[in-house]
Each structure stands twice: as structure tokens, then as C-alpha cells.
C-alpha positions in Angstrom: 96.3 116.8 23.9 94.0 114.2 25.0 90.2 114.5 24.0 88.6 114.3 27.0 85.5 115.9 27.2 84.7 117.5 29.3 88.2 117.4 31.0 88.4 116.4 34.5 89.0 118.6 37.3 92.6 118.1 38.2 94.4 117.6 35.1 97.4 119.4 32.9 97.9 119.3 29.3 101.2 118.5 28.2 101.1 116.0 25.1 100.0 113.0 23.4 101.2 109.9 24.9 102.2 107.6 21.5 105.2 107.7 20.4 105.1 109.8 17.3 103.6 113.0 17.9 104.7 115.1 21.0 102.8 118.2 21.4 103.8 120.1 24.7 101.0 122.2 25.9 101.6 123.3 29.4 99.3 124.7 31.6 99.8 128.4 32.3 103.9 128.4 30.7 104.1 132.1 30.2 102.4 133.1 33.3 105.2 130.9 34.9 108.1 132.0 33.0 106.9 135.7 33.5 106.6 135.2 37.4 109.3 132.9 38.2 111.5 135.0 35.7 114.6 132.0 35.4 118.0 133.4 34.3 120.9 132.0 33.0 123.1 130.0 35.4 120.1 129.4 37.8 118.8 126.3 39.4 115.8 125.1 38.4 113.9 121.9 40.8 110.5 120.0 39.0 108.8 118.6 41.5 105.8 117.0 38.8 108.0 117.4 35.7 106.0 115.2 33.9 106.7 115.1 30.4 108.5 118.2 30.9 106.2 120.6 29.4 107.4 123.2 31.9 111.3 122.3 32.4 111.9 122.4 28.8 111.3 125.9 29.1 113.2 126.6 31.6 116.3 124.5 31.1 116.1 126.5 27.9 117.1 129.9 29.2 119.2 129.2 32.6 121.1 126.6 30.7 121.8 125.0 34.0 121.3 120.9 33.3 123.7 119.7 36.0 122.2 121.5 38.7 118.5 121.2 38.3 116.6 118.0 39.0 113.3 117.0 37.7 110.6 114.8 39.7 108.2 112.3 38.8 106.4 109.3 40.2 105.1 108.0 36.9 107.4 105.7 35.1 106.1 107.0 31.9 107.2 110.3 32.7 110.7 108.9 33.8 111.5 107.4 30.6 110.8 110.4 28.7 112.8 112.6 30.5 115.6 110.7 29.4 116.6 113.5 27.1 117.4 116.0 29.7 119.2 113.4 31.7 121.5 113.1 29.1 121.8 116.8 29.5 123.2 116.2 33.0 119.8 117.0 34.5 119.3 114.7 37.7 116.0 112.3 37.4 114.0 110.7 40.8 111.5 108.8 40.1 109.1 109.0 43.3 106.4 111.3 44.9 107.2 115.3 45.5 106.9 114.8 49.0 109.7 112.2 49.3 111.8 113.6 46.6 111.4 117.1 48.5 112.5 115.5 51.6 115.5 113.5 50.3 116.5 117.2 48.8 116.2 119.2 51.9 118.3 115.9 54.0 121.3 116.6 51.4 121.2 120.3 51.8 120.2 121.0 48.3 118.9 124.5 47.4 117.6 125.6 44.3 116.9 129.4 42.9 113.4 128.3 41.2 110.5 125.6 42.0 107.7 124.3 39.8 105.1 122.3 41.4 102.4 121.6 38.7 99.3 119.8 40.5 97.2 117.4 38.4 96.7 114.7 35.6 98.7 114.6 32.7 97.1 114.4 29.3 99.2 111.2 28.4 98.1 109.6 31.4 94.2 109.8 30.5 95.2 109.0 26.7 96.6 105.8 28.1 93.5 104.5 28.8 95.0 101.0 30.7 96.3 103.9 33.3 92.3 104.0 34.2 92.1 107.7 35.0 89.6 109.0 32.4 85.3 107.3 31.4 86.0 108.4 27.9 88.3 105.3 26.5 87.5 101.9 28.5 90.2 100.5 30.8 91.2 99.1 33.9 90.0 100.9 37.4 93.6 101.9 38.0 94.2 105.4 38.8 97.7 105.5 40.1 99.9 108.1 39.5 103.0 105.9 40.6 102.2 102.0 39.9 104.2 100.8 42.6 101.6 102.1 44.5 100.0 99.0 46.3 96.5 99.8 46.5 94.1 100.9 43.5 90.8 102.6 42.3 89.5 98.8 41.3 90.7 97.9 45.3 89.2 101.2 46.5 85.6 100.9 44.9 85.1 97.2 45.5 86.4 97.0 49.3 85.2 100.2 50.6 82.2 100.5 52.7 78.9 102.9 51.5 79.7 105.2 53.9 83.5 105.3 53.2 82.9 105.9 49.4 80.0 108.4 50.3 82.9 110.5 52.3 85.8 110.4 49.6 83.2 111.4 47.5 81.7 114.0 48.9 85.2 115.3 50.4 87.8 114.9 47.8 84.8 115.2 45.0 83.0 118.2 46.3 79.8 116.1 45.4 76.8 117.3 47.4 76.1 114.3 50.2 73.3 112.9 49.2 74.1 112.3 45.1 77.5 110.8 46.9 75.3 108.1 48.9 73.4 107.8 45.9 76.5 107.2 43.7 78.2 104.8 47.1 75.2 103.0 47.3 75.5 101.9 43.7 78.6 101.1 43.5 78.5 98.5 46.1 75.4 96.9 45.1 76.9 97.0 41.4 80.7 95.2 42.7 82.8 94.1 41.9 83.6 97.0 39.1 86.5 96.3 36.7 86.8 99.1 34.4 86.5 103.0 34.0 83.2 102.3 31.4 81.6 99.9 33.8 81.7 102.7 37.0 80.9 105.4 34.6 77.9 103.9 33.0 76.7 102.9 36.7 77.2 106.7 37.9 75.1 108.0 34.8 72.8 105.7 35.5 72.2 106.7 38.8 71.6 110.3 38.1 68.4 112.2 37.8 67.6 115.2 35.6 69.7 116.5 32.1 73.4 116.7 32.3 75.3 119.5 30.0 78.6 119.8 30.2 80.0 117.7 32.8 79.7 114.6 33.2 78.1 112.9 35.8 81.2 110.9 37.2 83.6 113.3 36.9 83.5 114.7 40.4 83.6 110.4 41.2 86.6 110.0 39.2 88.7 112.8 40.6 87.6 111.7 44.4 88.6 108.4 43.5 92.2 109.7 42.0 92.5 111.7 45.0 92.2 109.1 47.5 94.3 106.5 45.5 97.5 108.9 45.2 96.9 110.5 48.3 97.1 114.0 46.8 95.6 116.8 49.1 97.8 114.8 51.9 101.2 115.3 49.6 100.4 118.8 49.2 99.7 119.6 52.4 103.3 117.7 53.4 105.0 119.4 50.7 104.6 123.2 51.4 106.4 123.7 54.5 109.2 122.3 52.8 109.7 124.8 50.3 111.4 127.4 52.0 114.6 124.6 52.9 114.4 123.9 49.4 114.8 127.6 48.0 118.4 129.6 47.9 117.6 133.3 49.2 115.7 135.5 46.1 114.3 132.0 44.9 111.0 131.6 43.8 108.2 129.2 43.4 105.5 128.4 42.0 102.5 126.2 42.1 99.9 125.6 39.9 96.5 124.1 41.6 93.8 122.5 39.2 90.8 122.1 41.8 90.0 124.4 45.2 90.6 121.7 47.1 94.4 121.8 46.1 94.2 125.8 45.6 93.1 126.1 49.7 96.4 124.3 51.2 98.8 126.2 48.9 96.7 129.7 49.9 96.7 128.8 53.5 100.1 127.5 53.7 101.0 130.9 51.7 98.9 133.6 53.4 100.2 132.0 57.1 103.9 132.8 55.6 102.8 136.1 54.0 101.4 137.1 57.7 104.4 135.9 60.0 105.4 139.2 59.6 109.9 139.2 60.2 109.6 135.2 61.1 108.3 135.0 58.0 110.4 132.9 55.1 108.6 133.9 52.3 107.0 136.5 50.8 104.6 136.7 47.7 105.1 137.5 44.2 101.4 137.1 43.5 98.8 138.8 45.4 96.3 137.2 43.6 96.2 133.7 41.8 97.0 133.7 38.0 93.7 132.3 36.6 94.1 129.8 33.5 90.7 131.2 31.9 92.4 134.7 32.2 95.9 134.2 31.2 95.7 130.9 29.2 92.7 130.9 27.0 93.7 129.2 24.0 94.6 126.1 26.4 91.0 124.7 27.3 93.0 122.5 30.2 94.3 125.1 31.7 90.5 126.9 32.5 90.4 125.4 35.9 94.1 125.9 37.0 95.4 128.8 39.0 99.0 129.7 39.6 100.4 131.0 43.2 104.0 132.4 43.9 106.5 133.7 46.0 109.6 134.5 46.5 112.7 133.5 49.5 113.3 136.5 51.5 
């Protein structure tokens, strides 16, 4: 577990990201397992398997390697999945929303679905990944390095008023500390590194500061607009029910409100389609993290929403 502190909105503990210790802490595991309820023989489709906190878990009781498959665009995450490869577990290396549509072309159906939202530990513990202000490193922030454009591109090409709307928006930053913090950033470019625009942000702000950090609510804008999260969410969920066998389940674990909305829209619009309805819910309210998770100080933010294939 990385030692983040405060951790940012948006991110899932799994484990340390050297080589030699591998602690798997997933957010909310129990909750899931308890929902979801996986039995032997049954499908199982990652669609953020990460480091396969989760799957493990999974694969575990319904045995079933060769017909599950496990998603990730980080080509960390790839590599350590090798394991369950072996297994006969199949491996795509790309975003949810493409992997979810390649899935639904080849008619593949599966009895359970995790979508985990959110950060990895071992992605903010590698600091040259650029997603956390603790450990200096490069303004990266992509989820999938392919990816062409980055945080360093974002923050030193973007307009004031561009960087004042991603904050504000995908930051939840009140409007006029966003200007404040878009303002500086401009006349502070170009910005290389993760200490660089957090030292500029603290600078900028007024008054005491407790718990949270003053960039935090900069640095998960700025990791939403590089990955293009709330749009892959949004694209992902009415693919789900093409993706589920009848009686399967999924599940989705949101880290921030602004994820958390387009899962409980996308849910409650299913819920209240009455009989052209696909879905139907196995949670009638959210399974909150600082509830069911306490001991996990990641998982405090995160809230887990399900249903089930009619």
C-alpha cells in the first residue's frame, strides 16, 4: 500500500509496486464477493483487473481460468497478470470500453463483471507514472502510456480558461480557487514534474489546510481529463447487459461522485424501464467503503453498486 497522504480521490489499493513484496489490498473484496456471490464453473470478466487484487479472489472459487478474461490498459498491470495467463485466463491489454466492445462484437457473455474505478496503489508508488505530489516525477498521468497526450501536454498547452473548467468540472474545485489555481499554472509554464505543480498550487492557496492537500482536487481533474475517465464510464455501462449471461451480475466500484452519478443514473434508468428493463438491482443502496471496509483507509471514498441480468 502506497503512503500517500492524504490519498487522492479516485484511487484503489491493491499492492506495492517493487518487486519483492506484494500485498493485495482490494478495495471493498468481501462486499464484492458477498454481492456478486461467484460459484464454481462460472465466468468471471475484469474489466480494471489491475494487479488482480479482485480476480484472484474470484478465479479462486469458480475455478474457471479458461473462460474468464481480465482487462487492463496499464502495461504494468499486464505483465503481472502473467500468472493467471498461464492459468488459461485470457489477458487484453487496452481500455474497458474497447475491450468491452471487442467482447460484446464476438458474442462473449460472462456470469460475473467487476469494474473497479480508480488509481492503483502501484501506480502512485511509481512515482515516474506522475500521478501522486508526494514522490517527485514526471507530469505523466496516463493510465495506458500509449496514450498520446499527457498531464505535462495538458497543463503547459491549455488555455486559463480551459484548465479553470477541467478543474472545476472533473475536480469539483469551487470556480474561483480553479482560476486561481489556472491562472498560475500558466504564468508558472512550462511545469515538468508532479513537485513543481504541487508546490505552485500550495502556493497559491490562502488560509490553513488539514487534511487534504491543496492540489489534490488538481491532480485528480488533471487524471481525469488525461485518461478520459468519466467519458469511458459513461460508454461502458450500456454495454453491460450484452456482456452478462441471464442471472449474471455486476458490479462496480466508484471512487469519486463524479464516477458514482453515471453508474446510478445508468442504473436507476434500467431499474425504472419497468418489463423493457435488462437489469435489475442487487443493491438498493451503494456499499460504502467507510462502512464495510474500515480497516482499508483507501477504500473510505469508494462505493460499490450492483445488479443482476434478468
Amino acid at each position: 500500500m502506497s503512503k500517500e497522504h492524504p490519498p487522492q480521490s479516485g484511487v484503489k489499493d491493491e499492492h506495492r509496486s517493487d518487486e519483492t513484496s506484494v500485498l493485495h489490498v482490494p478495495v471493498l473484496l468481501q462486499a464484492s464477493l458477498d454481492v456478486l456471490k461467484p460459484q464454481v464453473g462460472e465466468s468471471y470478466l475484469d474489466l480494471t483487473a489491475g494487479y488482480a487484487g479482485h480476480a484472484s479472489a474470484f478465479l479462486t472459487i469458480t475455478k474457471n481460468y479458461a473462460g474468464s478474461v481480465l482487462v487492463d490498459r496499464d502495461d504494468y498491470a499486464i505483465k503481472r497478470l502473467k500468472p493467471l495467463s498461464d492459468k488459461g485466463v485470457g489477458l487484453m491489454h487496452t481500455d474497458f470500453v474497447s475491450a468491452a466492445r471487442q467482447l460484446v462484437q464476438e458474442g462473449k457473455q460472462f456470469d460475473i463483471i467487476l469494474v473497479d474505478l480508480g488509481v492503483s496503489s502501484p501506480q502512485l508508488d511509481q512515482s515516474e507514472r506522475g500521478f501522486s505530489f508526494t514522490n517527485s516525477g514526471p507530469l505523466d498521468m496516463r493510465m495506458d502510456r500509449r496514450l498520446g497526450v499527457s498531464a505535462e501536454t495538458l497543463v503547459n498547452t491549455a488555455t486559463a480558461d480551459e484548465l479553470a473548467r477541467i478543474i472545476n468540472q472533473y475536480g469539483e474545485e469551487p470556480i474561483g480557487f480553479a482560476r486561481t489555481v489556472a491562472t498560475a499554472i500558466v504564468d508558472g509554464r512550462p511545469l515538468s514534474t508532479t513537485e513543481e505543480l504541487a508546490g505552485l498550487i500550495k502556493q497559491t492557496y490562502r488560509g490553513k489546510w488539514k487534511k487534504t492537500h491543496p492540489a489534490t482536487r488538481t491532480f485528480q481533474a488533471l487524471r481525469i481529463a488525461v485518461n478520459d475517465e468519466l467519458k469511458q464510464v459513461e460508454d461502458l455501462m450500456p454495454l453491460l447487459p450484452d456482456l452478462l449471461k441471464t442471472g449474471g451480475r455486476v458490479g462496480i466500484i466508484s471512487f469519486h461522485s463524479l464516477e458514482d452519478r453515471l453508474v446510478k443514473r445508468y442504473f436507476a434508468e434500467q431499474f425504472d424501464a419497468g418489463l423493457e428493463a435488462e437489469l435489475q438491482p442487487l443493491t438498493k443502496k451503494p456499499i460504502a467503503g467507510d462502512i464495510y471496509d474500515v480497516h482499508n483507509p483507501r477504500a473510505r471514498s469508494s462505493k460499490l453498486r450492483a445488479a443482476v441480468k434478468k
